[in-house]
C-alpha positions as a LaTeX table, in Angstrom:
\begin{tabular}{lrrr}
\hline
Residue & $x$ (\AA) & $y$ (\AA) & $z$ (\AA) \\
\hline
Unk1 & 0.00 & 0.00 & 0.00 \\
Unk2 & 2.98 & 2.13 & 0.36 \\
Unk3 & 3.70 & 2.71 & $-3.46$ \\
Unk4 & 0.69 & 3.64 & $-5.17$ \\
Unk5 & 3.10 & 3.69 & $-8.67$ \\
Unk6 & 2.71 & 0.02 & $-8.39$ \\
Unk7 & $-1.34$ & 0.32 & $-8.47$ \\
Unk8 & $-3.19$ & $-0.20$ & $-11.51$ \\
Unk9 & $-5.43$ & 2.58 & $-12.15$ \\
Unk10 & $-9.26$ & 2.60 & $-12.12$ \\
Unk11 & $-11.39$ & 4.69 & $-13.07$ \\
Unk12 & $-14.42$ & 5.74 & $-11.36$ \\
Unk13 & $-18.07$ & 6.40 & $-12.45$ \\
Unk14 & $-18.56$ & 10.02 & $-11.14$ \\
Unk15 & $-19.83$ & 12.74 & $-13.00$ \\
Unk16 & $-17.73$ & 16.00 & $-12.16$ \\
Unk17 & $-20.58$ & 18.92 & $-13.32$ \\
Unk18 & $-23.29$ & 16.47 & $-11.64$ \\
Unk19 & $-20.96$ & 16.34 & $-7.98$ \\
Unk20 & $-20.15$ & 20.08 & $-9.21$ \\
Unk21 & $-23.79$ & 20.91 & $-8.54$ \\
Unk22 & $-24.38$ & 18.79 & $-5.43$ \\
Unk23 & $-21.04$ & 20.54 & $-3.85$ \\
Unk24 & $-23.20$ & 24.36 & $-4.86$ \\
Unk25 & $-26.15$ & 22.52 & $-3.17$ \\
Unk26 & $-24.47$ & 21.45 & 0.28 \\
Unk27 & $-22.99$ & 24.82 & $-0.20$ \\
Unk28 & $-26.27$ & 26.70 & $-0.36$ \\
Unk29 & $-28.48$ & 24.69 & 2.85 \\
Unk30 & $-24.48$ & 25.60 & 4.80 \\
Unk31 & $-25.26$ & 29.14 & 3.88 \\
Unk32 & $-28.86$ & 29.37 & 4.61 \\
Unk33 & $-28.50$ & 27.68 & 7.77 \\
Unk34 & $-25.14$ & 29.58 & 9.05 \\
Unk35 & $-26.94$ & 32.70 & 10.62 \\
Unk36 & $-28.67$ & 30.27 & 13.27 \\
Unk37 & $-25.60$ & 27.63 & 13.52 \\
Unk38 & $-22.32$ & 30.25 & 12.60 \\
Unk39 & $-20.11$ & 27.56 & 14.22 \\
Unk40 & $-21.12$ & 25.64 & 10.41 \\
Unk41 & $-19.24$ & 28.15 & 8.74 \\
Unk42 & $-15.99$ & 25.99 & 7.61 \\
Unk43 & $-17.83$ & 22.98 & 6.69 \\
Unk44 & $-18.23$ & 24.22 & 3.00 \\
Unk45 & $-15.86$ & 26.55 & 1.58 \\
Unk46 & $-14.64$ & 28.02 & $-1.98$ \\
Unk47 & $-12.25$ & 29.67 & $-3.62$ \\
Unk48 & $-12.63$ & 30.14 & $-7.23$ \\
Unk49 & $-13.16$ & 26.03 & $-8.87$ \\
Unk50 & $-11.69$ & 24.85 & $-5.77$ \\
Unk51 & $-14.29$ & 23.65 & $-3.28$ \\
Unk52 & $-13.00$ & 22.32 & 0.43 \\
Unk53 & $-15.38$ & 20.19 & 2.46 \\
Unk54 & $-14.57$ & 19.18 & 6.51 \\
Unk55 & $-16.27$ & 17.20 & 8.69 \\
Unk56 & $-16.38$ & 15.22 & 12.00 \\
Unk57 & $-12.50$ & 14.25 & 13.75 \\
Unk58 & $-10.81$ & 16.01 & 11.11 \\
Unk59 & $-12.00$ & 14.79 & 8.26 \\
Unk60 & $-11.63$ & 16.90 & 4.85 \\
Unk61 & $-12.43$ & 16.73 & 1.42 \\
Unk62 & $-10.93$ & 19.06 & $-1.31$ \\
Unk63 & $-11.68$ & 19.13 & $-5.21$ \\
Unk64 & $-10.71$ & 21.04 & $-8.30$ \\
Unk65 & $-13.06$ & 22.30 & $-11.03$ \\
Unk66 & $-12.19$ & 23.64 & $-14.18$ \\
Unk67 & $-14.76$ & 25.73 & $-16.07$ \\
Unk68 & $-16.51$ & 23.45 & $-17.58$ \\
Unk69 & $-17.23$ & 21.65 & $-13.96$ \\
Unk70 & $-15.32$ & 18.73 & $-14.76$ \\
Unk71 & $-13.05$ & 17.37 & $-11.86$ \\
Unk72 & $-9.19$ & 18.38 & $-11.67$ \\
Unk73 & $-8.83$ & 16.40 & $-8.43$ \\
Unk74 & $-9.78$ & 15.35 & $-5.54$ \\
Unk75 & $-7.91$ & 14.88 & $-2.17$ \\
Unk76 & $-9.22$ & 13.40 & 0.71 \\
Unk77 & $-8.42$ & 12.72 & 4.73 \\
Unk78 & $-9.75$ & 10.50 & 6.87 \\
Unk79 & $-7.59$ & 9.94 & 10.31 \\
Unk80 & $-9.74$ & 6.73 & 11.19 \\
Unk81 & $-8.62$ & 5.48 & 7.66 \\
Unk82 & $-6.37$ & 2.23 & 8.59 \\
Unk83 & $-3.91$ & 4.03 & 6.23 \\
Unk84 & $-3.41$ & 6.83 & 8.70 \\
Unk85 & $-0.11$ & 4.31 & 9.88 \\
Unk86 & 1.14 & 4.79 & 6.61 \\
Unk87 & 1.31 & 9.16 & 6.03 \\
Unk88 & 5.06 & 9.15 & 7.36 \\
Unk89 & 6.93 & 10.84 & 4.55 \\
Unk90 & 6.75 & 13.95 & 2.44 \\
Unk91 & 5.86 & 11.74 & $-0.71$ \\
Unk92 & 3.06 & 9.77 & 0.74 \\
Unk93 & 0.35 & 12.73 & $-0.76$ \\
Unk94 & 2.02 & 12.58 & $-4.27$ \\
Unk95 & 1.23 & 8.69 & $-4.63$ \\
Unk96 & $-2.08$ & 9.07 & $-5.48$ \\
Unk97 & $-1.73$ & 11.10 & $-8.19$ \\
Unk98 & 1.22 & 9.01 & $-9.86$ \\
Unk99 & 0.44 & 8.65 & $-13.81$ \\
Unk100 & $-1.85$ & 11.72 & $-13.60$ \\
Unk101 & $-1.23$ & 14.79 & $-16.13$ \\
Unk102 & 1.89 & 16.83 & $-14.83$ \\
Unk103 & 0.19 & 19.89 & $-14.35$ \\
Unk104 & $-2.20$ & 17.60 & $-12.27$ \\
Unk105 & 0.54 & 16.74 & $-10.20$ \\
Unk106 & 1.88 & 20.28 & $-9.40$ \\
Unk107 & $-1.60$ & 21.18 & $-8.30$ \\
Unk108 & $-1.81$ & 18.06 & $-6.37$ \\
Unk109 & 1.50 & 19.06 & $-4.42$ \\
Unk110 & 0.26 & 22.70 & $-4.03$ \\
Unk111 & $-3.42$ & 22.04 & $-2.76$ \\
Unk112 & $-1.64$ & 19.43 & 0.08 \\
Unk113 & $-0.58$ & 22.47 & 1.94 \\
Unk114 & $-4.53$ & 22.57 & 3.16 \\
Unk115 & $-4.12$ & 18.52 & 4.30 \\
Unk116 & $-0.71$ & 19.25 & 6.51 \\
Unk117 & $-1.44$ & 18.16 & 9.93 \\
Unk118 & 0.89 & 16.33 & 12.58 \\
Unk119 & 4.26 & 17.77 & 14.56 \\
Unk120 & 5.99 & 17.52 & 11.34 \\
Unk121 & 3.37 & 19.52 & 9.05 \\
Unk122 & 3.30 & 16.91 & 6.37 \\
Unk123 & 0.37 & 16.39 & 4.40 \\
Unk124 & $-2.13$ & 13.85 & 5.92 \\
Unk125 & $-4.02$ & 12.48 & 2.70 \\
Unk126 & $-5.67$ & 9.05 & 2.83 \\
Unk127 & $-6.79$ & 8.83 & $-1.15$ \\
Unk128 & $-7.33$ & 11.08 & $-3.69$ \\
Unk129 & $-8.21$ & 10.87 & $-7.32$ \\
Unk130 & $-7.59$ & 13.38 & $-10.61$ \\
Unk131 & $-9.60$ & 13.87 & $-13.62$ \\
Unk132 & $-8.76$ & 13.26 & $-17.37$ \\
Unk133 & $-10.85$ & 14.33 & $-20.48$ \\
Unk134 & $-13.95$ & 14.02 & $-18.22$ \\
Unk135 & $-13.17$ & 10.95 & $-16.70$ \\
Unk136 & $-11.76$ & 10.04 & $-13.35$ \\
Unk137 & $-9.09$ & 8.03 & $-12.25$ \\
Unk138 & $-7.61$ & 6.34 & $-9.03$ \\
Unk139 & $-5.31$ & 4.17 & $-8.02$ \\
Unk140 & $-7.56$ & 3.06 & $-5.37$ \\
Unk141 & $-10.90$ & 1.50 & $-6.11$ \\
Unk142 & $-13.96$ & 3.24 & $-5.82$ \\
Unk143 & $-15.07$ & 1.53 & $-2.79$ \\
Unk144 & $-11.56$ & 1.74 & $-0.96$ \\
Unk145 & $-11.84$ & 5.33 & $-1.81$ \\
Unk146 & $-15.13$ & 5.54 & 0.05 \\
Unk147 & $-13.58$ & 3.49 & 2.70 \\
Unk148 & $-10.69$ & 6.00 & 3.24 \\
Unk149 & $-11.80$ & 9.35 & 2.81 \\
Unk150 & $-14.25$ & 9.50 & 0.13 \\
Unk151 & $-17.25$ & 9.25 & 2.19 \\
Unk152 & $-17.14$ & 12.85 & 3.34 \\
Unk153 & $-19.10$ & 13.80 & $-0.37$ \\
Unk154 & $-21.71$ & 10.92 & 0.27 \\
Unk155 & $-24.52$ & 13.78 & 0.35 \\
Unk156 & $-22.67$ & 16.03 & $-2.46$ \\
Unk157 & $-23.16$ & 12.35 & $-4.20$ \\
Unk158 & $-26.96$ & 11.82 & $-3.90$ \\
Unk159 & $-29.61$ & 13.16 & $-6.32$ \\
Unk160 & $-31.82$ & 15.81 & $-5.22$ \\
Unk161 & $-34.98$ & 15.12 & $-3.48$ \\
Unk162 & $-32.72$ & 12.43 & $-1.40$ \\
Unk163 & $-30.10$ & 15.09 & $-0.35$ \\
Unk164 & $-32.57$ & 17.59 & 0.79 \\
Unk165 & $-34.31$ & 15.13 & 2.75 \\
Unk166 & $-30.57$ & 14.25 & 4.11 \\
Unk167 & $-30.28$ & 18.04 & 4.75 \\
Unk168 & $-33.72$ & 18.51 & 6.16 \\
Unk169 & $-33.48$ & 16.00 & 9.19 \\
Unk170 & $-29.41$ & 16.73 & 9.47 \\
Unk171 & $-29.76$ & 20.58 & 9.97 \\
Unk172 & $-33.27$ & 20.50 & 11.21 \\
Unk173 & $-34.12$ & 22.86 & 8.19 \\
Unk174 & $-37.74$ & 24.42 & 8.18 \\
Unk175 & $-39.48$ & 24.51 & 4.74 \\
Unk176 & $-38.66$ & 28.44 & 4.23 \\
Unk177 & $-35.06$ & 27.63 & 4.40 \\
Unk178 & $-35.39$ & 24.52 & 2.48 \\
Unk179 & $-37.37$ & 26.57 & $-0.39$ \\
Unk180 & $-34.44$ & 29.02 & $-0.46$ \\
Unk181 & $-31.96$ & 26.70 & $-0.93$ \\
Unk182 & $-33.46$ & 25.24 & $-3.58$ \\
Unk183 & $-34.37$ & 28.19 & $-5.81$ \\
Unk184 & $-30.75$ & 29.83 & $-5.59$ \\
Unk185 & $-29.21$ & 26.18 & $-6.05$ \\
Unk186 & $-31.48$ & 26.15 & $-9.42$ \\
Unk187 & $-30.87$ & 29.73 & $-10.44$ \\
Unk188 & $-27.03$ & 29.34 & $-9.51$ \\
Unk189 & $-26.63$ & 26.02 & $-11.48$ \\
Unk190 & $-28.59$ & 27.13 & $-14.42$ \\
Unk191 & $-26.30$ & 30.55 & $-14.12$ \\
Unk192 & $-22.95$ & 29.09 & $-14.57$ \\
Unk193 & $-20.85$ & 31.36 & $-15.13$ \\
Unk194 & $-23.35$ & 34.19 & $-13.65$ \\
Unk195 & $-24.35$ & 35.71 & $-10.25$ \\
Unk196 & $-27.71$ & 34.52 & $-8.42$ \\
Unk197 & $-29.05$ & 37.10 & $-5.79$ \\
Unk198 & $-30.71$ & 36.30 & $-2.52$ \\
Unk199 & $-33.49$ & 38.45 & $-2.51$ \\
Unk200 & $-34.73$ & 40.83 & 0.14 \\
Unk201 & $-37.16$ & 39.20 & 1.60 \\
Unk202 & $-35.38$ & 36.08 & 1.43 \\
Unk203 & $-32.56$ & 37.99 & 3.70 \\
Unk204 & $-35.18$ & 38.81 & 6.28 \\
Unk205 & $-35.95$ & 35.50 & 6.76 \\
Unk206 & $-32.52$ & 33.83 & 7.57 \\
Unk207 & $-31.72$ & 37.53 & 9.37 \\
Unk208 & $-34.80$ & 36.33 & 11.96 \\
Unk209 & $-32.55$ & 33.21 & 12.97 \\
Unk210 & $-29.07$ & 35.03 & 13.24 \\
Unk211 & $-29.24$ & 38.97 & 12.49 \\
Unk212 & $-26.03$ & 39.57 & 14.36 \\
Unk213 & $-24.32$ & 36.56 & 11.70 \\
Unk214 & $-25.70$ & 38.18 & 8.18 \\
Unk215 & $-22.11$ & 39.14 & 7.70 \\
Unk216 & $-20.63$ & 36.13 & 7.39 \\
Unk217 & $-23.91$ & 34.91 & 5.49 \\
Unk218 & $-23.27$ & 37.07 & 3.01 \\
Unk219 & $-19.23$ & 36.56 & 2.36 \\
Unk220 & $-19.87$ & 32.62 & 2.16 \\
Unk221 & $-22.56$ & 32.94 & $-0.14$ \\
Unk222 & $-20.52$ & 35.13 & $-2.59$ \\
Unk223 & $-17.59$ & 32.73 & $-3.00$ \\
Unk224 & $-19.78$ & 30.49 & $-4.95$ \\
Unk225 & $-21.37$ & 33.61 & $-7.08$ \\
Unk226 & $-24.23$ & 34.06 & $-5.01$ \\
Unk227 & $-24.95$ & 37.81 & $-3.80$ \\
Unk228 & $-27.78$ & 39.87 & $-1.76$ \\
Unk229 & $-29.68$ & 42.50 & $-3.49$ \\
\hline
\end{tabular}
């Protein structure tokens, strides 16, 4: 397990623009809900195509978009993965992305500056994947990528109705919220390239859960091209 080089390479059946839009959806419920819960507020995060996800013990996510929506990479930690043993040395990270695209692997080495963790700063990532032509590859399985570190997009993964139900009993989300962050995740993923507005009204009503957190509301909603009129 040490040298993923010696790995054959699979590749996996995910469809970047389709986990593109169910990152913008996680991304939009995080937003509506962060005025009531602001200690949320890291849990989904952007800057520009790339999109960093954390969760419970540690656990983080991180993937690359282009502009089409189609997946750079992805790099993942999990520290209950049985491969935590194994993230001793500084080329550990760069294994997973062995017979990807060079540029691939540059950004690979650059975005592991987000995983570093430990007394020696090196970066903790369990699996990881990159993206060719619109395809993605791995040298782990898809289910052993699940199994160490994947898991953390199992919502981003789901279709609709069944990750707004997830949301809905997760974040105890009332039906005004749950409207709202449905019609900006349509407008935004039918915008693209465009800006979606939270309207006025639609302000008052997360302001009546959090006023004093509208702030930060605001500023998370706009790195994923999402304003307030």
């Amino acid at each position: 397990m040490s040298d993923f080089e010696d790995r054959p390479i699979s590749r996996f059946s995910i469809n970047g623009p389709a986990l593109w839009e169910g990152c913008i959806l996680a991304s939009c419920v995080n937003a509506v809900m962060l005025p009531e819960y602001p200690f949320i507020l890291t849990e989904h995060e952007w800057s520009g195509g790339i999109y960093v996800t954390r969760g419970s013990g540690g656990a983080q996510g991180a993937l690359v978009f282009d502009e089409n929506h189609n997946l750079i990479l992805g790099m993942f930690r999990d520290f209950g993965s049985e491969r935590s043993e194994l993230v001793v040395s500084d080329e550990y990270a760069a294994f997973h992305y062995a017979g990807a695209p060079e540029e691939t692997r540059e950004m690979a080495e650059a975005l592991s500056i987000l995983f570093e963790a430990g007394d020696r700063e090196l970066p903790f990532v369990t699996a990881g994947f990159w993206g060719e032509d619109g395809a993605v590859f791995s040298h782990d399985s898809q289910e052993e990528w699940l199994l160490h570190g994947g898991d953390i997009l199992t919502s981003q993964m789901m279709p609709f109705e069944e990750a707004m139900e997830y949301y809905r009993i997760q974040g105890s989300m009332d039906s005004r919220r749950m409207e709202i962050a449905e019609r900006i995740w349509r407008e935004r993923i039918k915008s693209r390239e465009g800006e979606t507005a939270v309207t006025k009204e639609e302000a008052e009503i997360l302001a009546s859960t959090g006023p004093y957190n509208m702030g930060v509301c605001e500023e998370l909603f706009g790195r994923f091209g999402v304003v307030f009129e």
